[in-house]
Backbone as JSON, one array per atom type, in Angstrom:
{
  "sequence": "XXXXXXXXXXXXXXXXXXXXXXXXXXXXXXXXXXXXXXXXXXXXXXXXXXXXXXXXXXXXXXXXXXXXXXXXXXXXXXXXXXXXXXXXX",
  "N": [[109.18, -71.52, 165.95], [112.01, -72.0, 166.48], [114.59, -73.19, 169.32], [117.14, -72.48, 171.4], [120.04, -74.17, 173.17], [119.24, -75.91, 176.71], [116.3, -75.85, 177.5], [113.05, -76.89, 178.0], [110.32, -77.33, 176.62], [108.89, -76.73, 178.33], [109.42, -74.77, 179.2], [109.26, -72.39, 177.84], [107.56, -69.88, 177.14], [104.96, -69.68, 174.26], [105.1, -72.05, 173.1], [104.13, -74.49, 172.39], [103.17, -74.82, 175.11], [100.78, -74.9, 175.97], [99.47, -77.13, 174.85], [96.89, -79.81, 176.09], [97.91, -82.75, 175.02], [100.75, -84.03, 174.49], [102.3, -85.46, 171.51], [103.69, -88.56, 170.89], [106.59, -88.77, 170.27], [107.07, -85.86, 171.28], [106.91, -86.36, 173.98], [108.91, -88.28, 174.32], [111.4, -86.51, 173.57], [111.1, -84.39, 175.69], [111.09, -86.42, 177.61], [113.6, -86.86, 177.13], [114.23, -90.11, 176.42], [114.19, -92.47, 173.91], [111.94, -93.32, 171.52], [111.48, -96.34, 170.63], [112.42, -97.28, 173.57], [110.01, -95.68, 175.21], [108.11, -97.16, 173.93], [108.65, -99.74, 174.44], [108.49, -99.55, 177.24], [106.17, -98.33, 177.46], [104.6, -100.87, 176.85], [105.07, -102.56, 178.62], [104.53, -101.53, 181.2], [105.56, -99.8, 182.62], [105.89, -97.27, 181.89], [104.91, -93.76, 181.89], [101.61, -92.59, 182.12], [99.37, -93.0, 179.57], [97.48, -91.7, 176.76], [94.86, -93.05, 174.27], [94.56, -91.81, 171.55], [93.94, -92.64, 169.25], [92.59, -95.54, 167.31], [95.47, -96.0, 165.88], [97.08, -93.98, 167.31], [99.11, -92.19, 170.01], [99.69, -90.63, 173.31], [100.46, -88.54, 175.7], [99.84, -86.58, 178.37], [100.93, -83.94, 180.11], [100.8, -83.6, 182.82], [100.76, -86.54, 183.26], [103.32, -87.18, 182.99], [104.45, -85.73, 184.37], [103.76, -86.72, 186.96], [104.57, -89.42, 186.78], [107.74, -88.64, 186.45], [107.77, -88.04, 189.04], [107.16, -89.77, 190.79], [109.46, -91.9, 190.0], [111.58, -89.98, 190.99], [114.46, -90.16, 193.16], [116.38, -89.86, 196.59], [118.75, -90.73, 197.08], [121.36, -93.42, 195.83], [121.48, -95.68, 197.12], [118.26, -95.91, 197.05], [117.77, -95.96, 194.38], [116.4, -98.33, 191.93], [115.7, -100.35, 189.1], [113.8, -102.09, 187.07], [114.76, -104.3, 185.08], [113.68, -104.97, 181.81], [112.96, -108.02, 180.47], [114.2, -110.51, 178.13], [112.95, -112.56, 175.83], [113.63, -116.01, 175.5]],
  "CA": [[110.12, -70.94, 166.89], [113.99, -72.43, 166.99], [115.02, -72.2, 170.89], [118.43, -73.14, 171.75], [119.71, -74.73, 174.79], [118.44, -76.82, 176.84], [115.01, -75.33, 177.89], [112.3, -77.56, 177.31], [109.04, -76.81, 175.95], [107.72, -76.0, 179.98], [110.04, -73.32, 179.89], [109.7, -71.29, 177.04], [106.33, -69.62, 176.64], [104.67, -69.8, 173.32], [106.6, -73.18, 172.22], [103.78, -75.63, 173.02], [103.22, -75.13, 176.79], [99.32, -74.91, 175.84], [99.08, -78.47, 174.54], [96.8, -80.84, 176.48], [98.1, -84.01, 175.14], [102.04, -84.13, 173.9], [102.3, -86.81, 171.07], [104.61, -89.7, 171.77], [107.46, -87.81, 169.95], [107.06, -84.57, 171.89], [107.12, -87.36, 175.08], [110.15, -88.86, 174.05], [112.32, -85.28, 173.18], [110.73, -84.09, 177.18], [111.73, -87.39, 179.01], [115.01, -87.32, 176.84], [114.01, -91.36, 176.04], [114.16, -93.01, 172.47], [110.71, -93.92, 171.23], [111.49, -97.63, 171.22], [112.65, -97.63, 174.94], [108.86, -95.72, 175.58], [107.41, -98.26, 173.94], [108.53, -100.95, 175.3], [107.64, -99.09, 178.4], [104.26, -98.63, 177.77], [104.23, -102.42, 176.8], [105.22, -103.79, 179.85], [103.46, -100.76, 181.95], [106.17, -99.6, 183.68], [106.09, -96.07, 181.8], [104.29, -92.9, 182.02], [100.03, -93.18, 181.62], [99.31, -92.66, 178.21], [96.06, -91.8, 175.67], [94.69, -93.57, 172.98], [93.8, -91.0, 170.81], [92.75, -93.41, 168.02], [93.66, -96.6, 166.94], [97.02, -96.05, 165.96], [97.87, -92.63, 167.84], [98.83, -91.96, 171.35], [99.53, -89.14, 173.73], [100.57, -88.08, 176.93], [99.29, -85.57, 178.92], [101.93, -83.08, 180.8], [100.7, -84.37, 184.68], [101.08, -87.59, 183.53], [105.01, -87.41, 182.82], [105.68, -84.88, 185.78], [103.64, -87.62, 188.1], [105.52, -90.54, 186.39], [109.14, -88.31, 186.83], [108.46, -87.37, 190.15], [107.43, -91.18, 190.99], [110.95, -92.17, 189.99], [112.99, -89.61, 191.44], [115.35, -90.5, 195.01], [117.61, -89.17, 196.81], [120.06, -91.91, 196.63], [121.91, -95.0, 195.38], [120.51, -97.0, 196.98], [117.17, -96.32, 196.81], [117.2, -96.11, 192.73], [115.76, -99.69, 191.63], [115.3, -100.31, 187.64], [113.83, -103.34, 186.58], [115.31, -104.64, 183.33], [113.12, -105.65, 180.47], [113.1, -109.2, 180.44], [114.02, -110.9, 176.78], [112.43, -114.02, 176.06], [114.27, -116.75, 174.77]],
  "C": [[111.21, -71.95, 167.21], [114.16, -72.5, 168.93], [116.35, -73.35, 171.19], [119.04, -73.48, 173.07], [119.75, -75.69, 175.19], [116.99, -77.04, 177.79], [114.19, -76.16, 177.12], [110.72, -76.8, 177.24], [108.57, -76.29, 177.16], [108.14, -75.26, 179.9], [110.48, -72.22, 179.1], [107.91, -71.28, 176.57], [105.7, -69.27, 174.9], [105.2, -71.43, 172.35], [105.61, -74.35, 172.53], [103.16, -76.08, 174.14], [101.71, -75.18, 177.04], [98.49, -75.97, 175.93], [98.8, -79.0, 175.66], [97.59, -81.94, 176.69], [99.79, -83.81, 173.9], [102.01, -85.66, 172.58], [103.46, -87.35, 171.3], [106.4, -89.05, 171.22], [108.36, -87.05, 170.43], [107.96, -85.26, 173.21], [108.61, -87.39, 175.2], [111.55, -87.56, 174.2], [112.09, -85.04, 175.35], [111.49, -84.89, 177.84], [113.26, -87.39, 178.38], [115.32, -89.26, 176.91], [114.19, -91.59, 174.66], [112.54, -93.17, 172.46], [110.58, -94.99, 171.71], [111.51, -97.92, 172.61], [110.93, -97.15, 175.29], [107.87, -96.47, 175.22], [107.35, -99.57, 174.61], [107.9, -100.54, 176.77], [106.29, -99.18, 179.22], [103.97, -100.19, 177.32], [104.26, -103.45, 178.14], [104.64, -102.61, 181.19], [104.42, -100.32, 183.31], [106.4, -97.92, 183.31], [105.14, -95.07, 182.13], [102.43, -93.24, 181.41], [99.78, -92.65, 180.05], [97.85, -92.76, 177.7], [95.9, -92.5, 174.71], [94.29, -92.79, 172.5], [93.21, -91.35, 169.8], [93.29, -94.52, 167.99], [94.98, -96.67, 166.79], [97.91, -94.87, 166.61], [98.08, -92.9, 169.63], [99.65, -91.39, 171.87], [99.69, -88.81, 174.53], [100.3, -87.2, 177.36], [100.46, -85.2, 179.96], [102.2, -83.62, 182.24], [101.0, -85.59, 184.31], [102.69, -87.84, 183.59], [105.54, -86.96, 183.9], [105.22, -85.77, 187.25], [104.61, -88.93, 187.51], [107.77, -90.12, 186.55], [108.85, -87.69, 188.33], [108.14, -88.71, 191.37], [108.87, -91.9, 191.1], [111.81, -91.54, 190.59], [113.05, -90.62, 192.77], [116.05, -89.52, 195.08], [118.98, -89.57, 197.26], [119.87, -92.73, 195.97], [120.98, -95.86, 195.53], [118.8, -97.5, 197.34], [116.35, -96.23, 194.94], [117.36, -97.86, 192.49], [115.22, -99.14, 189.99], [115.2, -101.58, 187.34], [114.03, -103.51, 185.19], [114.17, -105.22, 182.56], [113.64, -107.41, 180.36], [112.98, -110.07, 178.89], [113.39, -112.3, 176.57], [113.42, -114.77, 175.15], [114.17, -117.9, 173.67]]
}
C-alpha cells in the first residue's frame, strides 16, 4: 500500500499500525531522523528505548517513541535544551 502525504503509519489503518516492534528504519521514517543521528542517539542514550532483537537487529516499540516524543516536547524557547554530541579529539 503507496499512501501519499504526510500521514504516518499511526494514521492510516492497514499500513503497519499492528506492528509491536518498528525496525530501526521504520523508527527513523516516524521520528523523521537519519539512521546515523539515531544511532548515535542510542549510543550516547539520549534517544528513544530500544530492543535487541538479536545480535545485530534492533527495534522500537510504538510507546517507546510516543513516550520519548512527548518527553521532549515544550511549550517554548526557552525551555527547549539539546545537548550536542560531543566529538572527541
Amino acid at each position: 500500500m503507496t499512501v501519499r502525504g504526510s500521514a504516518s503509519m499511526l494514521d492510516v489503518p492497514g499500513a503497519g499500525a499492528s506492528r509491536l516492534v518498528l525496525t530501526e528504519k521504520q523508527a527513523t521514517e516516524e521520528l523523521g531522523l537519519s539512521a546515523r543521528t539515531l544511532q548515535a542517539m542510542r549510543t550516547a542514550g539520549t534517544g528513544p528505548a530500544f530492543i535487541r532483537l538479536s545480535e545485530r537487529r534492533i527495534g522500537y516499540s510504538r510507546e517507546a517513541l510516543q513516550a520519548w516524543i512527548a518527553a521532549r516536547s515544550v511549550k517554548s524557547t526557552s525551555e527547549a535544551t539539546v545537548r550536542r554530541l560531543e566529538v572527541a579529539r
